[in-house]
N, C-alpha and C positions, 0 to 999 in steps of 0.2 A: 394388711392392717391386723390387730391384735386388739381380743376382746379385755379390759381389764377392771380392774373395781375401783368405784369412786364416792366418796361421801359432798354430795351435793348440798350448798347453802342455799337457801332461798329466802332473802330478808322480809320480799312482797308478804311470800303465804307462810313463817316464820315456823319453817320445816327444815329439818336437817334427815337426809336420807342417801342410805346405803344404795347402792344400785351398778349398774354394769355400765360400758361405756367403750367405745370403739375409738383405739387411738391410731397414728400412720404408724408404721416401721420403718426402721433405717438400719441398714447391714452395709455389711464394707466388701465391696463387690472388686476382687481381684482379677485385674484383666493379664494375662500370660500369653504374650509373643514367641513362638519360636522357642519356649521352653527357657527362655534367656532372662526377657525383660520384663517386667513388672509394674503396675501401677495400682493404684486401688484409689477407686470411690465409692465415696458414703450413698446412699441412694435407698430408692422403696427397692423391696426383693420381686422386679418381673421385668422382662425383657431386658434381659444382659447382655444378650445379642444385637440388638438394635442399639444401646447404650455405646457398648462397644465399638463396635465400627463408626458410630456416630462422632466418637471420643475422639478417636485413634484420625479421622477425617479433619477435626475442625484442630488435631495437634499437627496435621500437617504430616503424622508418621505413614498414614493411608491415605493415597492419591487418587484409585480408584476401587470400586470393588472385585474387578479382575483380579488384583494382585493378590487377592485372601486364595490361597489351597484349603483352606479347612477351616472350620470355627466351631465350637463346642460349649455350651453353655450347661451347669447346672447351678440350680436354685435349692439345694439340700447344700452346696458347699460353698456356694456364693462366690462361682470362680469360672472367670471366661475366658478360653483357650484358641488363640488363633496362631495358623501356622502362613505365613506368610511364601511364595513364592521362590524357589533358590537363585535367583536374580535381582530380587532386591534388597538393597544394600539398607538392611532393618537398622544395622548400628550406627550410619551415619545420617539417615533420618531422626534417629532419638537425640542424637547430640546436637541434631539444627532446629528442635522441634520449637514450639512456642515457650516452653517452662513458664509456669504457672502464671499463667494470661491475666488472674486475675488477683495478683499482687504485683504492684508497678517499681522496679527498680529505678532508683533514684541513683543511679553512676550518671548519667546528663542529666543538663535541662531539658524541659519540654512543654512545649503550650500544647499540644493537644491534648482533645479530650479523655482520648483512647489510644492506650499505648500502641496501638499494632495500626492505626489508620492510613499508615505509610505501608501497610503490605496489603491495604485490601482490596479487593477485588471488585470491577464495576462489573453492573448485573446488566446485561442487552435481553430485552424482554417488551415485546408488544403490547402483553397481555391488559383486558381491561375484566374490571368485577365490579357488578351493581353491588352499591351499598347493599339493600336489601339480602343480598348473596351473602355478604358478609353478616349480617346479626342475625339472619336466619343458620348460618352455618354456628355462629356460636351457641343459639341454641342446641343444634346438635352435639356439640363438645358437651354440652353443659347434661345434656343427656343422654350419653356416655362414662359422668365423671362419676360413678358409684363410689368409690371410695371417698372423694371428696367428700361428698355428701352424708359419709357416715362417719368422717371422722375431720372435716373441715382441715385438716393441714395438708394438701396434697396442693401440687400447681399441675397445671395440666397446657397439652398444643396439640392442633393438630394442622393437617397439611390438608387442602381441598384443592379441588381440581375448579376451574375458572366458573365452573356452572355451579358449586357447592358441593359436590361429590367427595366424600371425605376418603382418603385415599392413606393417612395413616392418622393414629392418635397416644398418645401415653401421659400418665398420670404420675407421678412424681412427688418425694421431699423435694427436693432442687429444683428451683426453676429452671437451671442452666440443661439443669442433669435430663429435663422435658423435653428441650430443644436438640439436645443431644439424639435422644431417641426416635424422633420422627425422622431426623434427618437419615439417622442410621436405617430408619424401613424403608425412607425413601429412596434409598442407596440399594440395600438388599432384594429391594422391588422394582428397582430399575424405570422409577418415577422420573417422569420429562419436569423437576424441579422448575424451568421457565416459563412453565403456562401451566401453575399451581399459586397459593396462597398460604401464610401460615398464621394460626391464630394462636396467640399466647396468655395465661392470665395472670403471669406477671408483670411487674416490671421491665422495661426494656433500656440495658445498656448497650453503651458500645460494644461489647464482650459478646453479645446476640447479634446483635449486627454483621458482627465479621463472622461468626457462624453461617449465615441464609447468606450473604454474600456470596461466602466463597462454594454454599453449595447450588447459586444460584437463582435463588427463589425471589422475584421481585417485588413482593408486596409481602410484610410482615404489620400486623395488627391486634393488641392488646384491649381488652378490658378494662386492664389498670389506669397508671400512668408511665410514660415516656422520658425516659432522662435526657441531661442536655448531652452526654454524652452520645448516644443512641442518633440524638438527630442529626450529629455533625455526621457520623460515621454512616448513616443514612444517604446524608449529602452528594458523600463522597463517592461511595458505593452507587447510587443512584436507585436508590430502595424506597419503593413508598411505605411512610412509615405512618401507622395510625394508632389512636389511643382511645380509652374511652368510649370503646365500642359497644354501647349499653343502652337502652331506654330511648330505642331509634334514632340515637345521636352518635356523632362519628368524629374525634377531631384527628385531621389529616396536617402532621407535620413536615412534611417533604413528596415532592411529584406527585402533588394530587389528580393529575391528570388519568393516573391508573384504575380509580376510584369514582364511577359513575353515580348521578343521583337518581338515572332512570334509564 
């Protein structure tokens, strides 16, 4: 975040006043394959590493974390370096990757909700979590989220283990860009994703969906609210999908059987 100067109106106590004021940041974070290929996202400036591999995982170009030989991050030059493996074939993963998931080409027709719900992935997961687990674990996000708190535009997720053990977290402009990064420590930390939870305090599309899907994770649950697209691809994937997890109330839009009330 960045400190900067603001002239505040106040019509109640009919003040007008100079003062300081903490806003988010946003840098365009270049991620560098093999010295080759290139991507860049817009994002807060921290954990590039986790971003990265998170990216690189949900475009399909990274399958597992084995396959990285190295990865390099600096946050002076906003540029993340990974050197992939000499066995995998980096340029024919780029060219089958997802491109840009979250603008929808119209060359067919299509009734679904979420363009990609024909490649996603169903989650086999036992796991159950007391409600309680869950708005006590939001709390914890919620104090954790420092920057939010000092500059209200940040989204934030994190990943809890079945008992509320928070296991990773990040804070973010992008809500995508959040989901990205957990997953990516989750990955780098070699977390059993299937008997985990993830809390989000965005919005939830289909776009998140096929993210936790395919890394896994069978219960995703938001603060906000839940798109219609989000549920179908919930459906599909077999993801308990909840919303409005706020104020001791929980609404549970898909397999709420993963979601105990005691």
């Amino acid at each position: 975040m960045r400190q900067v100067d603001m002239t505040k109106i106040d019509l109640t106590m009919g003040s007008v006043t100079k003062m300081g004021d903490f806003v988010a940041e946003e840098v365009p974070l270049k991620i560098i394959i093999n010295d080759v290929y290139s991507f860049v996202i817009w994002c807060s400036p921290s954990q590039f590493k986790e971003l990265s591999v998170g990216y690189l995982f949900a475009e399909e170009i990274l399958h597992t974390i084995n396959e990285i030989e190295s990865i390099t991050s600096c946050e002076m030059t906003n540029i993340c370096k990974l050197q992939f493996k000499s066995n995998i074939n980096v340029d024919n993963r780029v060219k089958n990757r997802r491109k840009s998931a979250r603008i929808v080409s119209l060359l067919k027709n299509s009734t679904s909700a979420y363009q990609h719900d024909d490649k996603i992935v169903t989650v086999n997961s036992n796991i159950t979590v007391k409600a309680q687990t869950l708005l006590e674990a939001i709390k914890q996000m919620n104090e954790k989220a420092k920057e939010f708190r000092a500059t209200g535009g940040l989204h934030d997720s994190g990943i809890f283990k079945a008992d509320g053990q928070m296991v990773a977290f990040s804070e973010d402009v992008g809500r995508h860009n959040t989901v990205d990064k957990v997953i990516g420590k989750g990955l780098l930390s070699q977390i059993n994703f299937g008997q985990c939870f993830m809390l989000i305090t965005g919005r939830v599309p289909g776009d998140m969906i096929y993210k936790t899907a395919k890394a896994g994770l069978p219960i995703v649950a938001s603060v906000a609210a839940v798109l219609n697209s989000g549920i179908i691809s919930s459906q599909k994937a077999n993801i308990t999908l909840a919303g409005f997890v706020r104020d001791n109330r929980i609404n549970i839009y898909t397999h709420p059987e993963r979601i105990t009330s005691h």
